[in-house]
N, C-alpha and C positions, 0 to 999 in steps of 0.2 A: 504494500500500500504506500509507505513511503517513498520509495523510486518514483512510481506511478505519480504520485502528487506534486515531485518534485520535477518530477517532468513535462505535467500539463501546466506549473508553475513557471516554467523557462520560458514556456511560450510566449511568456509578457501578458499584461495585460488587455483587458477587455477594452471597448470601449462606452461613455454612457447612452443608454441609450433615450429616446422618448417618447413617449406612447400614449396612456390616458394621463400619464404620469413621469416625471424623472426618473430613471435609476442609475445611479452611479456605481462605479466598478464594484466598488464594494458592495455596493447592495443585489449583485446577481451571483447567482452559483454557478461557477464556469463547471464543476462535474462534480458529483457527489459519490464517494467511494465509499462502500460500505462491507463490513465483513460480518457472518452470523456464526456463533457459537455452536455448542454443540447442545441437542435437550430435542425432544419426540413430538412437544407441539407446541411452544413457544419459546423459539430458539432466540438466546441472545445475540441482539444485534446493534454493532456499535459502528462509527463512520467517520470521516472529514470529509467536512467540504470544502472545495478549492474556490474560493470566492477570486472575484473580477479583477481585485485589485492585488492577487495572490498572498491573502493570508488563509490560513488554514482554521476551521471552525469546525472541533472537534464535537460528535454527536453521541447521543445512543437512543435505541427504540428503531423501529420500522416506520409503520405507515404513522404514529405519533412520535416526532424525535423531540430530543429535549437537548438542547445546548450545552455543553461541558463545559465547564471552567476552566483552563488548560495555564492558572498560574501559576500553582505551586507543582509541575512538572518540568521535565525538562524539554520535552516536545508533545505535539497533541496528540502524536502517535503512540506516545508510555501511554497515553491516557485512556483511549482507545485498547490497548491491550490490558490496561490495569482493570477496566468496566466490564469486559469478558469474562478474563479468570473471575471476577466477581460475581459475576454474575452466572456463572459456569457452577459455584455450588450448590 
């Protein structure tokens, strides 16, 4: 997942776009990488999103995610693998 991230991250930036509305880099999700755990019918699932302006916006959940904190880590990707095992018991 980090390669991946860091490679649609090289690409550079988005640009904004306008529609009903503004959105600026940051406010679009250039790709959303997600990985699911292991479990028989609600498997954990946790993810980054590579946002516009290429930072990384750490997740967990499926069709409902929920935002990660990603500051007392060293990347959002421990965080992403710490909410697994976590979630994995």
């Amino acid at each position: 997942m980090r390669e991946r991230a860091l490679a649609i991250r090289s690409e550079g930036p988005v640009r904004a776009v306008q529609s009903l509305r503004d959105y600026e880099p940051g406010d679009q999700v250039r790709a959303r990488l997600q990985l699911s755990g292991r479990g028989l019918f609600r498997k954990p699932t946790a993810g980054v999103d590579v946002r516009g302006d290429g930072t990384f916006m750490p997740f967990k959940g499926g069709v409902v995610r929920e935002e990660l904190d990603p500051t007392h880590h060293d990347t959002p990707f421990d965080l992403v693998r710490e909410t697994l095992e976590a979630e994995e018991r």
